[in-house]
Residue, then its C-alpha position, 0 to 999 in steps of 0.5 A: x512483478x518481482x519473484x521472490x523466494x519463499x525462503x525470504x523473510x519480507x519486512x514492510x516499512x513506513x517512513x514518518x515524520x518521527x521514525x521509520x516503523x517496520x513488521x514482518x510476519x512469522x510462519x504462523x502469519x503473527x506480526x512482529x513490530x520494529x522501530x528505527x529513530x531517524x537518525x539512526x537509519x544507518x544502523x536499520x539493517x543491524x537493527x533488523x538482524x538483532x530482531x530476527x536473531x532473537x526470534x532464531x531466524x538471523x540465518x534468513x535473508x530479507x528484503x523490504x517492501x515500501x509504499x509511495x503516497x497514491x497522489x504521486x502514482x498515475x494508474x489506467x484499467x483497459x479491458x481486452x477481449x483476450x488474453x495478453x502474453x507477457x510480452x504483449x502486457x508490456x507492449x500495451x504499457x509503453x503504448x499507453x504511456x507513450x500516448x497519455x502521459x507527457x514524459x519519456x518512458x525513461x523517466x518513468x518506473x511502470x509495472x501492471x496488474x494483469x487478471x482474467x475477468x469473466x468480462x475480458x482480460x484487465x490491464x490496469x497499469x501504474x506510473x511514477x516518475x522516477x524522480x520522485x521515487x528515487x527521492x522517497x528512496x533516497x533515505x533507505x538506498x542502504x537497505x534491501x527495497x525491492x517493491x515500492x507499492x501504492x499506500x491505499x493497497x498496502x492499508x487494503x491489506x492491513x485492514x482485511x488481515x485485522x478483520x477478516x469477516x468485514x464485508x468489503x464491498x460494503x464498508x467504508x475504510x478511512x485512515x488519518x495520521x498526521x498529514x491528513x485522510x484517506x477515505x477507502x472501499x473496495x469495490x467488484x473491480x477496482x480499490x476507489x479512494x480519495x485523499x485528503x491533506x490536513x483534512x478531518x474524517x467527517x468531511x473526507x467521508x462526506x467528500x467520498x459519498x458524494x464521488x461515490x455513491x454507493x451503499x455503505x453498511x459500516x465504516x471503520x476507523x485507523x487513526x494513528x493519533x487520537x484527534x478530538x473530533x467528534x465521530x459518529x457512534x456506529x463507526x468502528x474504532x479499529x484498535x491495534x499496536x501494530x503500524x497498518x501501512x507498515x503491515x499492509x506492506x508486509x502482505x504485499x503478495x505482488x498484486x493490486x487487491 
């Protein structure tokens, strides 16, 4: 994982169809929201400076965070009966992804999660090719994007900044926009999802119960456009002016959640 320093301002940014939406957090962890037009993603770094300058923080150097789509990123969790070194975490990365993926490493960008669990030491490794994250990245070579994360992570975050008290383990998460669903819980272990393109929330939540059974006491909702579709009446409309991928980014703290 990338070490940064404390001293860094991070910013976390998301691409749209329409503009590239930005936060970042102050010392007393409110967020500050920014906007760039696509067109002008030339001057994005000027923009950032102007911004920072306002709130007397030009002097500080900052850095992105971005997020790639879950369906472009391959992920696998092994357990071992002992804790790996460093150096063993990465040997068991490119052994595992030698064995289950057909392309080289060299056309990979890989990194790992690695935790001590009271029932062994996890592993859980990511893959993207890197082809594809070179082109998601292509736009924004002329700024400072130091970490790519997963989106389904990134709204984990968001969601549990904006409602802290929510029981995770029992509610359902779901997020739409423009290009479709994402419906998500957190579980003991492991973030489980499903994704759905052009899809509506009904029947991304009916898709999700019947994957993963599981008991769910409340559902909350992130639209980025109201779509008029009829909703049931205990679901919670999560309301913010504050862009939840963008966010999330902004959060990220170099682990998966």
């Amino acid at each position: 994982m990338i070490k940064l320093s404390s001293g860094f301002i991070q910013i976390g940014l998301w691409q749209t169809q329409e503009k590239l939406e930005l936060v970042w957090l102050d010392e007393q962890r409110q967020p500050h929201v920014l906007f760039c037009a696509l067109p002008h993603l030339s001057t994005l770094d000027q923009c950032v400076r102007a911004n920072l300058a306002q709130h007397k923080l030009q002097r500080r150097k900052h850095y992105f965070v971005a997020a790639i789509s879950p369906h472009q990123i391959w992920s696998k969790t092994i357990l071992f009966p002992h804790p790996l070194s460093e150096s063993e975490c990465e040997a068991q990365c490119s052994l595992l992804l030698t064995q289950e993926l057909p392309i080289t490493l060299s056309q990979l960008w890989f990194d790992y999660c690695a935790e001590q669990r009271q029932q062994g030491f996890r592993l859980t490794v990511f893959a993207l090719q890197r082809s594809i994250a070179e082109q998601y990245l292509a736009p924004l070579s002329h700024v400072d994007v130091r970490v790519l994360d997963n989106v389904v992570y990134a709204l984990l975050r968001a969601f549990q900044f904006l409602l802290p008290d929510a029981n995770y383990s029992k509610t359902l998460l779901l997020y739409q926009d423009t290009q479709g669903c994402i419906a998500m819980q957190k579980r003991e272990h492991q973030v489980v999802y499903i994704q759905q393109a052009m899809a509506d929330l009904n029947s991304t939540y009916t898709q999700f119960c019947q994957r993963y059974p599981t008991e769910i006491e409340s559902v909350v909702v992130y639209q980025t456009e109201r779509i008029s579709a009829l909703l049931p009446t205990d679901w919670t409309m999560l309301q913010t002016e504050v862009p939840l991928i963008a966010l999330g980014n902004a959060l990220w703290h170099g682990k998966s959640d």
